[in-house]
C-alpha positions in Angstrom: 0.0 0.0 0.0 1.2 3.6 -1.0 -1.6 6.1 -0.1 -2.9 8.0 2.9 -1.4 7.1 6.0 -4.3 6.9 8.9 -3.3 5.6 12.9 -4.7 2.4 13.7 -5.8 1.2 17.4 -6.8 -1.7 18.0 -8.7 -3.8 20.8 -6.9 -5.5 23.5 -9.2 -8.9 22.7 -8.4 -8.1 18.8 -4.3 -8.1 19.6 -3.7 -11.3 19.2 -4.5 -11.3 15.4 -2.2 -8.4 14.4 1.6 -8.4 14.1 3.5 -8.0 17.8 4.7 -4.9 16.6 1.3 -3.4 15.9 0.0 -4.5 19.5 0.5 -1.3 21.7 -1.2 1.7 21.3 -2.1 3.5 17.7 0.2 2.5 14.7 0.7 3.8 11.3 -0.5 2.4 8.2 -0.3 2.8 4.6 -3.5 2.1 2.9 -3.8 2.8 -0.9 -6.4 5.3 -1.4 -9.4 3.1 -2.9 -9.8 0.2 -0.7 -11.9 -0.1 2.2 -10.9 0.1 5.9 -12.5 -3.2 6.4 -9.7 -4.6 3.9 -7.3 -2.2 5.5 -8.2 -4.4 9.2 -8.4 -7.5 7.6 -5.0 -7.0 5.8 -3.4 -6.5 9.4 -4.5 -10.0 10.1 -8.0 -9.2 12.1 -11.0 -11.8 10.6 -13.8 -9.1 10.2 -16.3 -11.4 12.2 -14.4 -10.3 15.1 -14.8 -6.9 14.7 -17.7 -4.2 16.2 -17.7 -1.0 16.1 -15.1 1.1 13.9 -14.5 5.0 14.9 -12.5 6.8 12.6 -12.1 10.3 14.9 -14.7 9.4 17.3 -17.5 8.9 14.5 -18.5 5.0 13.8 -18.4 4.3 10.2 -19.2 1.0 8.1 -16.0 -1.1 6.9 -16.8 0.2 3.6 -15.6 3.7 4.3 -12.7 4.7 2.6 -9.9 6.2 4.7 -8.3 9.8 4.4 -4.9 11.0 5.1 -4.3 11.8 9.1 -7.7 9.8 10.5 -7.5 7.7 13.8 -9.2 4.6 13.9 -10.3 2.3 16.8 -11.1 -1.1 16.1 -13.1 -2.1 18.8 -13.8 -5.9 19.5 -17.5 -7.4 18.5 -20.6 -6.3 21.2 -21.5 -9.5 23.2 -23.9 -11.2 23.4 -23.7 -10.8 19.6 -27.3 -11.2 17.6 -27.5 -13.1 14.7 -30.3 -11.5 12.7 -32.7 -13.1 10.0 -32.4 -16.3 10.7 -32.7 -18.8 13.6 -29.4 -19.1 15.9 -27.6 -22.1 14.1 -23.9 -22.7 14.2 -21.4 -24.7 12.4 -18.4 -26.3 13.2 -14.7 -27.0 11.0 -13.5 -30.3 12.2 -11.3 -29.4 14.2 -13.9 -28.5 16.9 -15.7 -32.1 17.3 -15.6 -32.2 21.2 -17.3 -28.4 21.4 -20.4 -29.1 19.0 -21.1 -32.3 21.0 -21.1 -30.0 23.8 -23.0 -27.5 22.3 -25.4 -30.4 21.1 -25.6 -31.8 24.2 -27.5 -28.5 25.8 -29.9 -28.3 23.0 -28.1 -25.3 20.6 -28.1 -26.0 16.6 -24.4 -27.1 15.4 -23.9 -29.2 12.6 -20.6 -30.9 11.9 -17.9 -33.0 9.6 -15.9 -35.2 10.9 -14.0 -35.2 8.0 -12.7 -32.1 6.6 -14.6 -31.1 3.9 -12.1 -27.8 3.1 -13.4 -24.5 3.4 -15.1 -23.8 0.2 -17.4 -25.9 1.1 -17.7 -25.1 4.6 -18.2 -22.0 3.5 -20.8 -22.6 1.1 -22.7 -24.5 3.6 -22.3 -22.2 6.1 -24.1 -19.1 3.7 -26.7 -22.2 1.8 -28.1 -23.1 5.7 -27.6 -19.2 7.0 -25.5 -20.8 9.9 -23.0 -19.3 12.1 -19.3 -21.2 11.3 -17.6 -21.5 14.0 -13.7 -22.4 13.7 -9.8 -21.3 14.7 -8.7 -21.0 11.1 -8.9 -17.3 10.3 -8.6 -17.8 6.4 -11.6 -19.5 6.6 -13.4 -16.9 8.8 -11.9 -14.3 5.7 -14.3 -16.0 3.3 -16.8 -13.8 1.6 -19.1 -16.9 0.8 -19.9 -17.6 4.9 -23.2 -16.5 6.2 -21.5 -15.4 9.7 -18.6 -16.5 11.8 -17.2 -16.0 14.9 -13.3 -17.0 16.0 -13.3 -19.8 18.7 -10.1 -18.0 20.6 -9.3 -21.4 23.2 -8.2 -24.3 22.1 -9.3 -25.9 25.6 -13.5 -27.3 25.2 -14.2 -26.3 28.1 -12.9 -22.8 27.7 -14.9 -22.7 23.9 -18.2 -23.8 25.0 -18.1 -20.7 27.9 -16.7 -18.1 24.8 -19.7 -19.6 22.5 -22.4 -19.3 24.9 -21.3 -15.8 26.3 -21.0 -14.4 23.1 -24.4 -15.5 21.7 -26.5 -16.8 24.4 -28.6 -19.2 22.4 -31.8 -20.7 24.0 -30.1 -23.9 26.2 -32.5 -27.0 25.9 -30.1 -29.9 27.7 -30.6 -33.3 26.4 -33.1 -33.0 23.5 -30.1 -33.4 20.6 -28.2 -36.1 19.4 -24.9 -35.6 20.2 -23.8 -37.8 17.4 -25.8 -36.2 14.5 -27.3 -33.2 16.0 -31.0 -34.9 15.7 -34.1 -34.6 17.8 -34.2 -36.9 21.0 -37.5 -38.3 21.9 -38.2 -40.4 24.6 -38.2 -44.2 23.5 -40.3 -47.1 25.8 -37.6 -50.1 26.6 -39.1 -52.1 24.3 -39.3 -50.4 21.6 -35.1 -50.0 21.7 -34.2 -53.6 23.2 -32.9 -55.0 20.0 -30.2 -51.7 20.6 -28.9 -52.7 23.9 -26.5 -54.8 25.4 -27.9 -57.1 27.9 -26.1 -55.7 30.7 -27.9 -52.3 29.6 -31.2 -53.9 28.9 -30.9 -54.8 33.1 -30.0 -51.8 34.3 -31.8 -49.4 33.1 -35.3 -48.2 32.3 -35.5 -44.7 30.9 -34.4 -44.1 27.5 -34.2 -41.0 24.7 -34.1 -41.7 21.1 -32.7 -40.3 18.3 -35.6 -39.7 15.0 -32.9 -38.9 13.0 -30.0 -41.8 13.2 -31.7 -43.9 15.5 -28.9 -43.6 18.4 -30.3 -44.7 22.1 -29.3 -43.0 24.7 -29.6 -43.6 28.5 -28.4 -42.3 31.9 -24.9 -44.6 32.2 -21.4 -44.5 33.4 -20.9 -41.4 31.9 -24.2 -39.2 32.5 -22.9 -37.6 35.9 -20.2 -36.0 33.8 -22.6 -34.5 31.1 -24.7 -33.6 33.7 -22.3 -31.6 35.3 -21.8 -30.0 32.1 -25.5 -28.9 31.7 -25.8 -27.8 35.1 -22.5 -25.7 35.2 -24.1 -24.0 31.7 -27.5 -23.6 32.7 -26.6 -22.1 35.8 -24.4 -19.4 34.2 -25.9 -19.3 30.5 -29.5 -20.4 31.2 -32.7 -19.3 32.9 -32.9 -23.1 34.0 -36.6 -23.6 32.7 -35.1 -26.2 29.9 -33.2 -28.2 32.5 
């Protein structure tokens, strides 16, 4: 770039995208006279799906204004809890992030996902055909102009992920109605119904069971339930109103 220099500030939550050098304070930067400041933040590294208001001199203006010679700029970070509007709150997930959308499943909330890696054209294209939110670390893919909306997972810890994804957009919570597996409706199944599906060790123990309508996966409260549970409660409590619970 070899136009009007403008100062940049950025964020302290949008830092971690930019060059160290760029970090503290307001920087200088060359833009080229034509393109936008939206390209101007995204060519400093900064996915524009993390990005809320921008003030050039105090004034907020869309990422399609074009930046003068001498403006200051602050880039401030994305409002939370972030709407979503025109569509119903769905999210998808790269493959990378298997172990948050069965989380995310597991309290009710809309995320569909690959386990194989289907590259991110065409995560991309399914993100804008369904109007679902794609949610991944790979900030190229984020850069795509094809996705519907996205937002930047910043842990690489689940436990960390599902708190960032439920505090930024506070979907309804509706624990234990989804397959974790496919993301299908659960429905409550009678033991007979599901016996030629269970061990006989299972088919003993147990007497309540959930169903999946969409891949047929049966689920019931075993060695594992008191740690899910412990999820849903902990994300209910903070996240939720409880009434779903």
């Amino acid at each position: 770039m070899n136009g009007p220099e403008i100062q940049i500030e950025f964020a302290a939550a949008l830092r971690l995208f930019v060059p160290a050098e760029r970090r503290q304070g307001r920087t200088a930067v060359l833009t080229d006279g034509s393109s936008t400041l939206g390209h101007a933040v995204e060519s400093l590294g900064v996915p524009l799906t993390e990005v809320g208001p921008l003030l050039v001199d105090g004034h907020e203006v869309p990422v399609s204004h074009i930046p003068a010679a001498g403006e200051s700029v602050e880039v401030r970070a994305v409002r939370r809890p972030q709407r979503v509007p025109g569509a119903p709150l769905r999210f998808l997930l790269d493959v990378h992030l298997g172990t948050l959308a069965r989380r995310l499943r597991l309290l009710g909330v809309d995320a569909a996902y690959e386990s194989e890696d289907l590259g991110d054209p065409a995560l991309a294209t399914l993100s804008a055909a369904e109007r679902r939110v794609m949610l991944s670390r790979d900030r190229g893919l984020l850069r795509r102009r094809e996705i519907w909306a996205g937002a930047y997972v910043y842990s690489d810890r689940p436990d960390d992920q599902l708190r960032d994804v439920l505090e930024r957009f506070a979907p309804a919570l509706a624990p234990w109605t989804r397959c974790t597996a496919c993301n299908g409706p659960l429905a409550p199944a009678d033991k007979e119904s599901v016996r030629g599906r269970l061990e006989h060790g299972t088919q003993r123990g147990y007497d309540v069971f959930a169903q999946c309508a969409a891949c047929g996966r049966v689920y019931w409260r075993g060695a594992h339930h008191a740690r899910l549970a412990a999820i849903v409660e902990d994300a209910v409590r903070e996240f939720g109103d409880g009434a779903a619970a």
